[in-house]
Each structure stands twice: as C-alpha cells, then as structure tokens.
N, C-alpha and C positions, 0 to 999 in steps of 0.2 A: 717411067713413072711408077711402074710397079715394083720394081726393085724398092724406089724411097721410100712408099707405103711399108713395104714389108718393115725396113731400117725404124719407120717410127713408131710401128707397132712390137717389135721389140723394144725400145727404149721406152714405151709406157710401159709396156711389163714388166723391167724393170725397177720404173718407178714405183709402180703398183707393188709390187714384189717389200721392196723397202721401207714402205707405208705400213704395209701390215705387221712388219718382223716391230717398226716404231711403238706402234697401237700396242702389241704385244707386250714389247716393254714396261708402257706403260700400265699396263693393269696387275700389276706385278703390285703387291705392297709395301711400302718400303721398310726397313728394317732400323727401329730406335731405341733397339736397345742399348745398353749400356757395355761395354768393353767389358771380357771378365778380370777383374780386380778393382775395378772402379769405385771409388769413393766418394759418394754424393755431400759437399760440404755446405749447400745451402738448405737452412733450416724452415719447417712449416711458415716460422712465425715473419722472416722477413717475403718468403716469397705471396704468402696468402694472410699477410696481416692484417687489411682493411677485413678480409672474410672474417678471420677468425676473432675481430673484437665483435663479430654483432652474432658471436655463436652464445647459445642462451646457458645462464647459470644457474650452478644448482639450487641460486640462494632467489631466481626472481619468483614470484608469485606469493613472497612471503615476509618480505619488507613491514608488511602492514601488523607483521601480529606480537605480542608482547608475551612474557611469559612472568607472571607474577608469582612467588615465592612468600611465604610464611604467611600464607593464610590459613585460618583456623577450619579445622577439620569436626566435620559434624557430620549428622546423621541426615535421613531423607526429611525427619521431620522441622529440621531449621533450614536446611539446604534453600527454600525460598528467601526468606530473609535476610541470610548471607546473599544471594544470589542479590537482593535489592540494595540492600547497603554499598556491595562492593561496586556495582552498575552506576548509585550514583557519584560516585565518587570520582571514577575513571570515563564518567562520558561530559562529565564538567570541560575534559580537553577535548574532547568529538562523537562522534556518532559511531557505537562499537555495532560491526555487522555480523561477529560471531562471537558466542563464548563458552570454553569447555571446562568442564568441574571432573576429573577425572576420580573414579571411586573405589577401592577395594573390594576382597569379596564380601564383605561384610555389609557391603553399602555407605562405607565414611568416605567423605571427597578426604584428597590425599595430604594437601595441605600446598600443593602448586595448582593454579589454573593457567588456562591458554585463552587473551584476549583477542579478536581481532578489528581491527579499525579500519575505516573506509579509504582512508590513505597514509601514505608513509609518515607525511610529516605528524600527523597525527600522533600515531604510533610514538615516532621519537619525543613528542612534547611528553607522552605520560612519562617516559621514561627521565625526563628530567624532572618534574612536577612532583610525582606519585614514588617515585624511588625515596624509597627510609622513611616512608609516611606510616606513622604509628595509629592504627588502627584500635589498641587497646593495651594492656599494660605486659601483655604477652606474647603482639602479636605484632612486627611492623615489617610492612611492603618491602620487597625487594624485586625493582623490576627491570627487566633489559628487554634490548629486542631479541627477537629468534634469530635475525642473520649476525649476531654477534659471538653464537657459539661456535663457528666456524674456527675461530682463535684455539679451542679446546680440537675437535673436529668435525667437520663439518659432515652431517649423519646424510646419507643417501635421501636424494630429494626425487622424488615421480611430479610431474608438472604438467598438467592441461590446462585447457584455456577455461574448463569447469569445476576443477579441483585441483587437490594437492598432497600429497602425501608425504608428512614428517618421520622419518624413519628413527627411530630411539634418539632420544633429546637425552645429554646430559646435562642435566642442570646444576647441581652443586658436585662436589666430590663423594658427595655421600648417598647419591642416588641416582640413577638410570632409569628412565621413562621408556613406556613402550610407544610404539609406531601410535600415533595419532592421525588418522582421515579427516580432512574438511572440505568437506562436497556443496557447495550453496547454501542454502541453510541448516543443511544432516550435518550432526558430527556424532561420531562412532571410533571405539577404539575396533585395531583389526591385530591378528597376534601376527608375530614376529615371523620371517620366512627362512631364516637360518642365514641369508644373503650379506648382512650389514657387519658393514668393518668394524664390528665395538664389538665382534665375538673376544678379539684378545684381552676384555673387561674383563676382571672376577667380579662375580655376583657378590661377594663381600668385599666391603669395605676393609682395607688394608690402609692403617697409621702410617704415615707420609716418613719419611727418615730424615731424621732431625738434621739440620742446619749445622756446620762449625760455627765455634760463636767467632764474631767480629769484633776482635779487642779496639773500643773505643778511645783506652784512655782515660784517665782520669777528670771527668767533665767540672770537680769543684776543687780542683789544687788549688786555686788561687785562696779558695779560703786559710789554709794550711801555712800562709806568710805568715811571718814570724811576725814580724810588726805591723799586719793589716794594711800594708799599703795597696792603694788600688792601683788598676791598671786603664790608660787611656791609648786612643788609638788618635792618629793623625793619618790625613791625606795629604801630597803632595801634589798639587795639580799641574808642576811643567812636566814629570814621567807619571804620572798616576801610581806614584809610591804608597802602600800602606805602608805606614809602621804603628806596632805599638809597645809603648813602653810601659814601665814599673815608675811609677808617682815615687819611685824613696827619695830619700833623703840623705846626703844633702844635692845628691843630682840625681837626675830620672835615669830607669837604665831602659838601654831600649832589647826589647826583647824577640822582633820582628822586625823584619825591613822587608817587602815584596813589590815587587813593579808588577802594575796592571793586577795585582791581586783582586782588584774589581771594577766594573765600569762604570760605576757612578758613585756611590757613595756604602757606608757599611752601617750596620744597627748590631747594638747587644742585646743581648734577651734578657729579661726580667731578672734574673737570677744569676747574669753573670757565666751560664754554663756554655754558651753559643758565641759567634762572631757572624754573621751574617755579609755576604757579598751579592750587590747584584750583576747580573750578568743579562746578555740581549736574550737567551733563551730561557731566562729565568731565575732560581737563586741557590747559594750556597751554603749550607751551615757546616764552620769551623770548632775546633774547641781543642781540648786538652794540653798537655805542656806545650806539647808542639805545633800548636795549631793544624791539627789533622784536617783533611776533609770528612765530614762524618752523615751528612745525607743532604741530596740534591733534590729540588721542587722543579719539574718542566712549567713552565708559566713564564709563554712569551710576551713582552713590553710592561714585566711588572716593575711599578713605581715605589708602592708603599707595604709595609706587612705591620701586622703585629701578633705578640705575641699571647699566649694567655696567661694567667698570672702562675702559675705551676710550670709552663713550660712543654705543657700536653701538647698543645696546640697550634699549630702559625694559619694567620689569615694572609693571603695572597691579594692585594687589586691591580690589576691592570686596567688602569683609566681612558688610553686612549690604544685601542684595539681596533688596525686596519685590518675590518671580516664584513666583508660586504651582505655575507650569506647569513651573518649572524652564530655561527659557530662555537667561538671563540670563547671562552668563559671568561668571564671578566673578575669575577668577585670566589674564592675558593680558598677554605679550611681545609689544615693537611694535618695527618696524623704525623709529630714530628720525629716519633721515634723507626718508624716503617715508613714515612715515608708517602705515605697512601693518602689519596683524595677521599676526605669525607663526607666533604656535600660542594657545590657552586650552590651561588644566588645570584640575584640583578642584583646592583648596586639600589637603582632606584632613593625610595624615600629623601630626607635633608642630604645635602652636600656637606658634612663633616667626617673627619678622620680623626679618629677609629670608627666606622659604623657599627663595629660591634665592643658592649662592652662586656668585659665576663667578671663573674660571682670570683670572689676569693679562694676556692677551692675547682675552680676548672667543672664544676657542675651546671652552671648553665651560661649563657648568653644573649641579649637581648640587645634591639634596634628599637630607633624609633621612625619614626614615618607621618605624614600629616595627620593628627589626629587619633595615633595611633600606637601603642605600642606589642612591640611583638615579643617574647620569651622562650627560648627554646633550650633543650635540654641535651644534656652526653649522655651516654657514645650515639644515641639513636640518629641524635642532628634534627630533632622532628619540634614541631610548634607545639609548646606545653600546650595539653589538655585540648590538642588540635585547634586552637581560636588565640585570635589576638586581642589585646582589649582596645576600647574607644576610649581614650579621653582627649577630650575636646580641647583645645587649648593648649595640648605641653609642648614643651618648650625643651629642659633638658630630664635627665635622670642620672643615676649615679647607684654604685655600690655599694655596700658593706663594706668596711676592706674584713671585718671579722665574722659576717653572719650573714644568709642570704637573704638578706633585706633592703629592698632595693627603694629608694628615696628619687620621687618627680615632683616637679613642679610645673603649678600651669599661670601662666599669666593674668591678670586684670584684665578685666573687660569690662568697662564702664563703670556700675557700683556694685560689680563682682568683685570682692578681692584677689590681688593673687594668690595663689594656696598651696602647701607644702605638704605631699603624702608621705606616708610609708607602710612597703607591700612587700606583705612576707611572700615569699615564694619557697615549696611550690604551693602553697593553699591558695595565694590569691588574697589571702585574707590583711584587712585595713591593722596595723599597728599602732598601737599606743607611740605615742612619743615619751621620751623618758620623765621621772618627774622637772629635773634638772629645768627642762626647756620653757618649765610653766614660769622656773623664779625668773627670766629673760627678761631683763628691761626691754620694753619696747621702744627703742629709740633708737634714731639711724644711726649710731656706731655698730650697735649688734644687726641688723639686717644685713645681712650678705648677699641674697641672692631676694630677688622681686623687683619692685617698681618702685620710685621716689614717694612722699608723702604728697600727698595734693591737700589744696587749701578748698574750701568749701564758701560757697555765696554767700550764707547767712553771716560768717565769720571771717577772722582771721587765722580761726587756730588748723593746726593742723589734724591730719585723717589717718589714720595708719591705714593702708591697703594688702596688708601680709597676714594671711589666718596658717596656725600650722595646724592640719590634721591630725 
C-alpha cells in the first residue's frame, strides 16, 4: 500500500508540475504585431466608418450665421441707425441672436457684417430673400452663409458647445478678414496667431490672369444672306431629328440634320443669335455657322424660357419640380453671356407665361400678381425703389416696344369704368396719353382691350365703360 501511495504521489507532482509551466504560459502576452514588411490595405474610412461620419466638423456650430457684403461704411455716430435699418430688414426672416459691425482704426465699420440666426434654416432663407437687395443707390446686399466659403477654403474653426472661433474669412477676392470670436452674447475681434493656412495669401491684391478668349463665332451671320432668307428649324418625332433649313427659294436648303439634338422641343432667341435645346438636366444655347455649343444653364425639369428682348437675359421655369425639401428653384434669370445665376424667384402670382415682361432695352422687368404690380431693375435684379405697387383690379400690362413706359389696365367693376394707364418708369410717374388718342371714336371697333358696352335701365342707349388715363 505504500509503494502505491508513493506512485500517486509522484504522478500528482507531476501533474502539478505541468499545471504551473501551463499557468506560465499563459501569462505571457501575446505578440500582434505585424510581420516586418507588411502592408496594411484596409483603410480608416471602411473599417471605422459609422465612427468616423459622427466625427464633428469644422463647419458645425456655424450654420446659422451669414456674412453680408456691401454695406455702407460709417462712423460711430450713424453706426446705430445703420445698426436699425439693417436689423429690420434681416429679422423680417427670423430672430437674429448675434451681430457684428467690424471697424477700422479709425472707427468706420468696414463695409461687411457678420449676422447670426437662431437657426440654420433661417440663415439660409436670408440668403435667398436678402441677397442683391438694394439698400440705396450705392449700396446692394450681398449675402451667403459662412459654411459656403469652405468652396474657397475652409479657414480653421475652434468649436465649443459656448462659443466659436472663425479663423480669417475670405470673403471677396479683394479682401481677407481677421479671426472673428463669438462667445454668447460678446463678440470681440482677437489678432491672428500666425497658425491659419491663408498665410500663402498676399496682403495685396493681385489682378487675376486674363482668360484665353473663347472664339464663339459669328452669332449674327444669318443677317449677311444675300437674299434675306430666313432660317426654320423642324422636329422629327419617330428619331427626335432636329433639322434646320434656309427658307430660299426655289427649294429650302437644309443646313442641319441632328438626332436627339434635344429632348423635347427647341426655341430661338429674339434676335435670331441663339438656338436653344432642352435637355433633362437642363438647357442648351447653340449658334453661329455651325451651330456650336456656346453656353449651358444647369436647371433640372425646365419646361419653358424666355428671352429678353436684347438677348442679355434668359429666364428658366421649371413647373413641376420633384423636391420634397423644397430646394429646388424653380423660377431663374441667367446672365447669358457667363452663364451665371442672377437671381431665382417663386413663380407664385397669375399662372401666365411669360411672368416676366421686359422693357425694350433689357433695363428692367416686371410681374404682376393679385392686385399687384412689381418692377425690378438690371444688373442689381432688386425691386425698383424697393416696393411694389397696389393696384386694385389689373388685369394685364404691356411695354413700350420703344420707351420705358409701361401701359395696365384694370377692369370694371360695377359703375367703375375699366381704365387704361400709362407709367413712366423708373419715376413711377402717370403719362399723358398721346394727343392722337383723345381724336378716338369711341365706338366698339376702336376698343381693343376692356369690357362690352352695357345698356342702362332708364334707356336703350348705350354706356361706354373704357376711360383712358
């Protein structure tokens, strides 16, 4: 018996023995590193994606603030009043919770401020609203938001949950702003710490290096025919062929043959210089001998354009726009020689096409709307003399085709007569009608525009209801 004792107390020692060298092992760390030569092929963004979109950016805490451009620059002693004027104007879209009038040493605000709004959308409503709003005959708004310069670049941002810190703003090309603080309701400038990537700026303004020109082509060859024959264009609806031909005589000659050259249908411009195409992302304008492409409008599901009578101008409408979020601009003037957005609007007011008519000379343009008419002025794009007028009653209006004087009519209304204006613009001021209009028989062949003659109870005879102003 004691021999086996002995046998099984060896073979627990043993065991024991094996247990510890195991234990040992195990507390050993183990070793993850990488093979030397190793080449790690999986990047930040797929293996910690979800982490890295809720990692914070340099643009949040500042959504909300606007930076308005060509404001008039004064001294401490109008500085309240500017301060009143511009407040009301820019809280008609919200409730502004900061705003800063930056100043030289002299003490003159600089001729930019920095708005800020209690929320984003806010913010963005001024920017459509308040942008190219003419303030006076020297001075008209230019406004964007702050996280929009980021396009330029995007200036070092400091971000707590109590302030924020804008690091040198550039806002036009022609001038570099310092570090701007806004801390609750403090705003203070602080100088610059040498840190901000806009050191490779020069302090002066350097002339931009001019463009090669862009040979358009000859935009009015057609007038140069010999025999003045015009030129028309055809669709083909089983391949969506444009062609267009030369009207001569004694047979057309066709000068253009294209398939799908557009998706719906084509317009000419006033003047013959354009050929217009639309397309689903928007539209095209052609021209010269060889029908070049010569400048494209981005404006998705546009239906209708027109032009202005110079050619300055094209309006864009997109009528039926799938944007749930409201986005989407529907109604947009484009400068046609650049290319460039001039302004959007609502469509709003009557449902007629053109909503906008323009003056004979590309000087101004005007709508009208219930009760209402509106007048606005180039290049600014802004509402003459900031106000629309009331009249009650109109119906339509019309231009000059030689003078800016603009002719409405407002309808009858019981034993009002209907009544025919004429408004000089830009005075506003009431026009003579010529003498010509006074020798007018009055009798329904000459009325062209008003309401039938009505007969009256005491009689048979007739009432004329047309007064011309």
């Amino acid at each position: 018996m004691a021999k086996k004792k002995d046998s099984d107390k060896a073979s627990q020692n043993s065991d024991s023995n094996k247990q510890e060298k195991n234990e040992t092992n195990d507390d050993d760390e183990p070793n993850f590193s990488d093979p030397e030569g190793y080449v790690d092929s999986i990047t930040d963004e797929e293996l910690l994606g979800d982490i890295l979109k809720q990692k914070p950016k340099e643009t949040d805490g500042v959504e909300s603030v606007v930076v308005v451009d060509g404001v008039p620059q004064v001294g401490p002693e109008r500085l309240e009043k500017l301060s009143s004027v511009i407040s009301k104007i820019f809280r008609k879209v919200g409730p502004i919770v900061n705003e800063y009038y930056p100043k030289n040493e002299n003490g003159l605000t600089k001729g930019y401020i920095f708005l800020e709004y209690s929320n984003p959308n806010d913010a963005l409503e001024a920017v459509k609203l308040v942008n190219n709003h003419k303030l006076d005959k020297h001075h008209t708004f230019l406004v964007n938001l702050f996280t929009d310069f980021n396009k330029l670049e995007l200036p070092l941002l400091h971000s707590s949950s109590s302030s924020f810190v804008l690091t040198r703003v550039s806002l036009t090309p022609f001038q570099t702003h310092w570090f701007t603080e806004i801390s609750g309701s403090r705003v203070s400038t602080i100088q610059e710490n040498g840190n901000s990537r806009y050191e490779a700026i020069p302090d002066e303004w350097e002339a931009p290096e001019p463009q090669p020109y862009k040979e358009q082509g000859n935009l009015h060859y057609h007038l140069l025919e010999p025999d003045a024959f015009d030129q028309y264009c055809l669709i083909i609806a089983k391949d969506s062929t444009v062609q267009i031909w030369l009207n001569s005589s004694p047979e057309p000659i066709k000068l253009e043959d294209r398939v799908r050259w557009s998706e719906a249908y084509v317009n000419w411009s006033p003047l013959g210089s354009y050929i217009a195409t639309y397309h689903k992302k928007g539209l095209a304008l052609w021209g010269g001998p060889t029908f070049q492409q010569i400048m494209r409008f981005t404006h998705i599901g546009v239906q209708f354009i027109d032009f202005s009578p110079l050619e300055k101008y094209l309006v864009t409408y997109s009528p039926q726009v799938d944007d749930p979020q409201g986005d989407q601009k529907k109604l947009i003037i484009w400068d046609v020689r650049t290319g460039l957005e001039k302004r959007d609007f609502s469509p709003g007011g009557l449902n007629i096409w053109p909503i906008f008519r323009w003056s004979h000379d590309d000087k101004y343009f005007a709508r009208i709307s219930t009760d209402m008419l509106s007048v606005y002025e180039t290049p600014s794009f802004g509402l003459l003399d900031k106000k629309s007028i009331k009249i009650t009653g109109i119906r339509d209006f019309s231009w000059s085709p030689t003078d800016n004087v603009l002719a409405y009519w407002v309808a009858e209304d019981k034993d009002v007569p209907a009544r025919v204006t004429l408004l000089e613009i830009p005075s506003y001021t009431l026009k003579s009608p010529p003498p010509m209009w006074k020798n007018i028989p009055l009798d329904p062949p000459n009325i062209h525009r008003g309401t039938p003659l009505n007969k009256t109870k005491s009689s048979t005879a007739l009432k004329l209801v047309l007064e011309i102003a």
